[in-house]
ZADO-1210 file (C-alpha; in nm, 4 decimals, padded with zeros to 6 digits):
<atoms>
<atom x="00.0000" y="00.0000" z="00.0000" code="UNK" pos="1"/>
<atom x="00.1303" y="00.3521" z="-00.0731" code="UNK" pos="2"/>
<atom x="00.1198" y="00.6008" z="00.1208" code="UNK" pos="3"/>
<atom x="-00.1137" y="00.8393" z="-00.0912" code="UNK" pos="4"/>
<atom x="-00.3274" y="00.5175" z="-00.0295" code="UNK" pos="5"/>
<atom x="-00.3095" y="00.4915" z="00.3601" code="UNK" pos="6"/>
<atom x="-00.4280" y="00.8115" z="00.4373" code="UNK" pos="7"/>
<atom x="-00.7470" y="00.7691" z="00.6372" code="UNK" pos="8"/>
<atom x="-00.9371" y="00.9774" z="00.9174" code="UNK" pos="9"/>
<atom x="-01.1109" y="00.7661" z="01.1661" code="UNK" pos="10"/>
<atom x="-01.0436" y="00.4546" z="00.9875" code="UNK" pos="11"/>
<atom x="-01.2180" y="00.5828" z="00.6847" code="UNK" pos="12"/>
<atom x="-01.0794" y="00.7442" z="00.3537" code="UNK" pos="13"/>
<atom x="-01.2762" y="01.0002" z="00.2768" code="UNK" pos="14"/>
<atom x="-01.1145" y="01.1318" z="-00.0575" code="UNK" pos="15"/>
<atom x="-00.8479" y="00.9751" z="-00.2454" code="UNK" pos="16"/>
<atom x="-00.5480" y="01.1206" z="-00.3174" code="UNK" pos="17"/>
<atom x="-00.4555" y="01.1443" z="-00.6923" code="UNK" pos="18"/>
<atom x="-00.1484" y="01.3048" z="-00.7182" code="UNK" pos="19"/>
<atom x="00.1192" y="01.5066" z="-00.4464" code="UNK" pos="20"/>
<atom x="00.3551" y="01.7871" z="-00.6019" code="UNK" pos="21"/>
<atom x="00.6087" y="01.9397" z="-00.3718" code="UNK" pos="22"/>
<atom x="00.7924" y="02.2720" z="-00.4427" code="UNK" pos="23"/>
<atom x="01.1283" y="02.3697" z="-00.3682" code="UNK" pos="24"/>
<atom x="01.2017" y="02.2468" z="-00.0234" code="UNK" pos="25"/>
<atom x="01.3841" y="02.4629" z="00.2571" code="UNK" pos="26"/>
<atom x="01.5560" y="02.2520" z="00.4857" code="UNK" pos="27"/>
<atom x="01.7162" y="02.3399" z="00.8307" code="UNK" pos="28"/>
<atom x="01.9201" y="02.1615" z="01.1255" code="UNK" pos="29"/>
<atom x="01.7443" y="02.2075" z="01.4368" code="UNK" pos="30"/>
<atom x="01.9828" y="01.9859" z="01.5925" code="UNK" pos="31"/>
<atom x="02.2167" y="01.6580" z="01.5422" code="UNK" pos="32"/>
<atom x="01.9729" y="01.4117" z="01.3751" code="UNK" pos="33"/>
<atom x="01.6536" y="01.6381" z="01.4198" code="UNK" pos="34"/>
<atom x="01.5681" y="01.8541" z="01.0818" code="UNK" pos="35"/>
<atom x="01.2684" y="02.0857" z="00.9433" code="UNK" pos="36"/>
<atom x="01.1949" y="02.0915" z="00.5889" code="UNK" pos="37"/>
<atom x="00.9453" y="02.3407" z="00.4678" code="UNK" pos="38"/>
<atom x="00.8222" y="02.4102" z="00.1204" code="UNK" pos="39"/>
<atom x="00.5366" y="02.4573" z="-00.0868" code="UNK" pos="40"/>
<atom x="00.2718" y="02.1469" z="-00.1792" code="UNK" pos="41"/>
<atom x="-00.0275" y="02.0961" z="-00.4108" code="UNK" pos="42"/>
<atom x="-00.3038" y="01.7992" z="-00.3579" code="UNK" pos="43"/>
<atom x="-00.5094" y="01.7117" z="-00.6089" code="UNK" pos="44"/>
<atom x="-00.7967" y="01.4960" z="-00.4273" code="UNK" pos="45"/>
<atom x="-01.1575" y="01.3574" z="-00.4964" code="UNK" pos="46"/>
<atom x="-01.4021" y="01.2427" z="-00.2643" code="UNK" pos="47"/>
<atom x="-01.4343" y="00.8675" z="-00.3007" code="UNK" pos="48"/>
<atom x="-01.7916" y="00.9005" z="-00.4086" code="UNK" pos="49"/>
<atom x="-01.6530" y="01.0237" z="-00.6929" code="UNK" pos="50"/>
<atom x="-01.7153" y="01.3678" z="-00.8846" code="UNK" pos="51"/>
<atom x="-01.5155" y="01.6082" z="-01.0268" code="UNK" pos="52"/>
<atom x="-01.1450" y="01.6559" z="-00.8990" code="UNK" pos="53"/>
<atom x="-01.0227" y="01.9402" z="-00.6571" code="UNK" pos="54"/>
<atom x="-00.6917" y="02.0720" z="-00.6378" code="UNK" pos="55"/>
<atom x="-00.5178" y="02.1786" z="-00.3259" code="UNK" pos="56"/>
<atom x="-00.2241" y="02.4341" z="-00.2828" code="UNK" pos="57"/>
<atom x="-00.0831" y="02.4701" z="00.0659" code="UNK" pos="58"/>
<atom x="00.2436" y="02.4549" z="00.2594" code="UNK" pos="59"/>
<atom x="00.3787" y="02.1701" z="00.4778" code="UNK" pos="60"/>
<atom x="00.5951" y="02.1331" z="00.7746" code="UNK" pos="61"/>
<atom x="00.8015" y="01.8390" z="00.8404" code="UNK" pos="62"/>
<atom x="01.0159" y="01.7342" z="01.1290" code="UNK" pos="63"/>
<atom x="01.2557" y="01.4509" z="01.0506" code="UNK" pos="64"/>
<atom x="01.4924" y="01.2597" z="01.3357" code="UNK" pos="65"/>
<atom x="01.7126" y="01.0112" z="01.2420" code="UNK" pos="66"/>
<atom x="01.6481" y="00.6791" z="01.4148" code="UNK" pos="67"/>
<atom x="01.8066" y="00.3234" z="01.4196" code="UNK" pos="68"/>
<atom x="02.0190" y="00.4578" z="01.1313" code="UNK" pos="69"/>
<atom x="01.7077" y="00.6104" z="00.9414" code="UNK" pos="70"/>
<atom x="01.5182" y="00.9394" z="00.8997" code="UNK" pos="71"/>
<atom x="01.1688" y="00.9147" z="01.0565" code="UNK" pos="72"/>
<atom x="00.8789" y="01.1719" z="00.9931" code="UNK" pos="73"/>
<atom x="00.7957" y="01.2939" z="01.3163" code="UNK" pos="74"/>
<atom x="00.6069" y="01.5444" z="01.2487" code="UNK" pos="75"/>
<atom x="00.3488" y="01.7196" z="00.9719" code="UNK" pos="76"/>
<atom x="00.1798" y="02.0087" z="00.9156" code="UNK" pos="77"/>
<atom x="00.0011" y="02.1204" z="00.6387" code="UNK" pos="78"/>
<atom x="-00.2086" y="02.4814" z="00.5407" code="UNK" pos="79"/>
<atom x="-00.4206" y="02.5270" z="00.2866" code="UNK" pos="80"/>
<atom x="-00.3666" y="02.8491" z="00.0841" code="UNK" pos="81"/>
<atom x="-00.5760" y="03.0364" z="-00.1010" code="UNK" pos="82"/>
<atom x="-00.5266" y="03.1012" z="-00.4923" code="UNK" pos="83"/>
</atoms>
């Protein structure tokens, strides 16, 4: 399963997610193994009863650590902006 395709609230996936595009990313060391990356995002998401598509344009906020050797999401944050 992908992530686009795990995405559920309350156990229940109320739009699907049909494609992610990320901007240029900003990314800053907070600390040894602990960084923020930043950057624009656009969603492009219908609701799984199906209907027209709607797209999304926001920014996110990530916080990464680096754990047993990998980098981990700890964190997100996304806002919707307006066009």
């Amino acid at each position: 399963m992908s992530l686009l395709e795990s995405v559920r609230v309350n156990g229940v996936e109320p739009v699907r997610y049909l494609e992610v595009q990320r901007g240029e990313l900003q990314v800053q060391e907070l600390g040894e193994g602990v960084v923020l990356m930043t950057g624009s995002q656009c969603n492009v998401l219908q609701k799984r009863s199906g209907g027209e598509s709607v797209r999304a344009e926001g920014f996110a906020s990530q916080v990464w650590v680096r754990r047993r050797g990998g980098w981990q999401m700890a964190l997100f944050h996304g806002t919707r902006t307006m066009p």
